[in-house]
C-alpha positions in Angstrom: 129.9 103.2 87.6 129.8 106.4 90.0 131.1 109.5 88.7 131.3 112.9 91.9 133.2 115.6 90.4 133.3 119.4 90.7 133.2 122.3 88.8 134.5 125.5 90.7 132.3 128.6 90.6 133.9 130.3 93.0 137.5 131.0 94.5 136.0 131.3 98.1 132.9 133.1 99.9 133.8 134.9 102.9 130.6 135.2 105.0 128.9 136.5 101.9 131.6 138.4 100.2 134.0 137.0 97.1 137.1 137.5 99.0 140.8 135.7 98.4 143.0 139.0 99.3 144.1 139.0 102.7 142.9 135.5 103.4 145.6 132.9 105.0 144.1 129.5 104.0 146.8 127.8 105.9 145.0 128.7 109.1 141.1 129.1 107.6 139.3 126.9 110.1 137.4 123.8 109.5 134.0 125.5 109.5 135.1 127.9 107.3 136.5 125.9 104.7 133.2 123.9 105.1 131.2 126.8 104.2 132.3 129.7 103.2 135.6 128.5 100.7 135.3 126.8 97.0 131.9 126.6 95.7 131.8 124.9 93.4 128.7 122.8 90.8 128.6 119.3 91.9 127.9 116.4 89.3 126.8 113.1 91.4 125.8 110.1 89.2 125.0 106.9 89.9 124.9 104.1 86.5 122.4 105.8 84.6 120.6 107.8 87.5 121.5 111.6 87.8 121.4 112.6 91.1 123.3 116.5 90.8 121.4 118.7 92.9 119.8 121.3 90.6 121.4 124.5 92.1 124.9 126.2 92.6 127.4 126.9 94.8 127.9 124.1 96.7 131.0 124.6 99.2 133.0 121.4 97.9 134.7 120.8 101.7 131.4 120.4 102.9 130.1 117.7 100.6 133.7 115.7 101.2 133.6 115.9 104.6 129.6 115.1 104.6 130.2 111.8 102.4 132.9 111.3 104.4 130.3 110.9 107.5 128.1 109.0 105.2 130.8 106.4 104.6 131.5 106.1 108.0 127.9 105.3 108.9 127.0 102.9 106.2 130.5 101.2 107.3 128.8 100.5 110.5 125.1 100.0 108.8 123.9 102.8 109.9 121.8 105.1 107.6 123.2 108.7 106.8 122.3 111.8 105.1 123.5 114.6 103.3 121.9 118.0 103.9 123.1 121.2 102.5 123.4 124.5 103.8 121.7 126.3 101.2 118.4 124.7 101.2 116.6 121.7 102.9 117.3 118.8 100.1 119.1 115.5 101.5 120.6 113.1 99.6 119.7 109.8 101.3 121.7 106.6 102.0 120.3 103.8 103.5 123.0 100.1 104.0 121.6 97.4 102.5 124.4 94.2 103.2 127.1 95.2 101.1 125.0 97.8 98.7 123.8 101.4 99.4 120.4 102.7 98.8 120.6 106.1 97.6 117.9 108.5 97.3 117.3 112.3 97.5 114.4 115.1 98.0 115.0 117.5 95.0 114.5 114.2 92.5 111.8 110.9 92.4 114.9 108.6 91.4 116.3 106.1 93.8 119.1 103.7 92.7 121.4 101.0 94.5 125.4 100.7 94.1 127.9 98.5 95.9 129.3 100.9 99.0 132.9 100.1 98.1 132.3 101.7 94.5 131.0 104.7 96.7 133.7 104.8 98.5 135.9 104.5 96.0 134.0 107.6 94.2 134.7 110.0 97.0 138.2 108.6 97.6 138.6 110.0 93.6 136.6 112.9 94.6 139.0 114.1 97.2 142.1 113.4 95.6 140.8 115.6 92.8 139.7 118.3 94.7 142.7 118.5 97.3 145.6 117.7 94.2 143.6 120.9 92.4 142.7 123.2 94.7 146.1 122.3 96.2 148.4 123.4 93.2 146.5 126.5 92.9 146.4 127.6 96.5 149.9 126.2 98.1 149.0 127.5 101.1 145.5 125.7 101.6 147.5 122.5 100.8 149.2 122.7 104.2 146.2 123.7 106.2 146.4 121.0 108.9 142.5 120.9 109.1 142.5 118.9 105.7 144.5 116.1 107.2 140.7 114.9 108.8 140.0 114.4 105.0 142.9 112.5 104.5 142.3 109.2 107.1 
């Protein structure tokens, strides 16, 4: 089993500043909401192998569209990373048939899982994350950016 989920630390950064007020997230760019909107704590697990990154305020878009490249890559057998802004950790995925070798810097665990089950993770992942974050902020919801997220 593969458990992603969030825990939201933050309503949004704005280059470095808590800042909601004044801020039309129907029009916040891509990169923006990428890194500067909803940090957040992420939990990434794998069967019995824990592989949450040790540290906060993750910017949730970023990891969703990040696994989304990921997917997209091991679809084609490719290898794929994640990086993160904050720090120069990856989380490591490397195709193997029909299962996924996954790895990462901050921890000495490596485990395997089938790629669909991955997929199916994130796909759980982003309906939690666009259904919540989309109740509470109606005008993220329509953002036309998120419809990349969405395919």
């Amino acid at each position: 089993m593969i458990e992603i989920e969030y825990r939201q630390t933050g309503p949004c950064v704005n280059h470095g500043r808590e800042n909601l007020e004044g801020v039309d997230l129907a029009v916040v760019s891509r990169a923006d909401l990428r890194w500067y909107y909803f940090l957040s704590d992420l939990s990434f697990t794998i069967g019995e192998v824990e592989l949450t990154p040790p540290w906060s305020w993750t910017p949730v878009f970023d990891f969703l569209w990040s696994m989304k490249g990921v997917l997209e890559h091991l679809e084609r057998g490719k290898h794929s990373t994640i990086g993160f802004t904050e720090n120069a950790e990856l989380i490591e995925f490397a195709p193997d048939g029909g299962k996924v070798q996954v790895s990462c810097t901050y921890k000495t665990t490596e485990t395997t899982c089938e790629l669909a089950d991955l997929k199916d993770a994130w796909l759980g992942l982003r309906h939690a994350v666009l259904t919540k974050l989309g109740g509470e902020y109606p005008r993220l919801a329509v953002n036309p950016v998120l419809a990349e997220l969405r395919l």
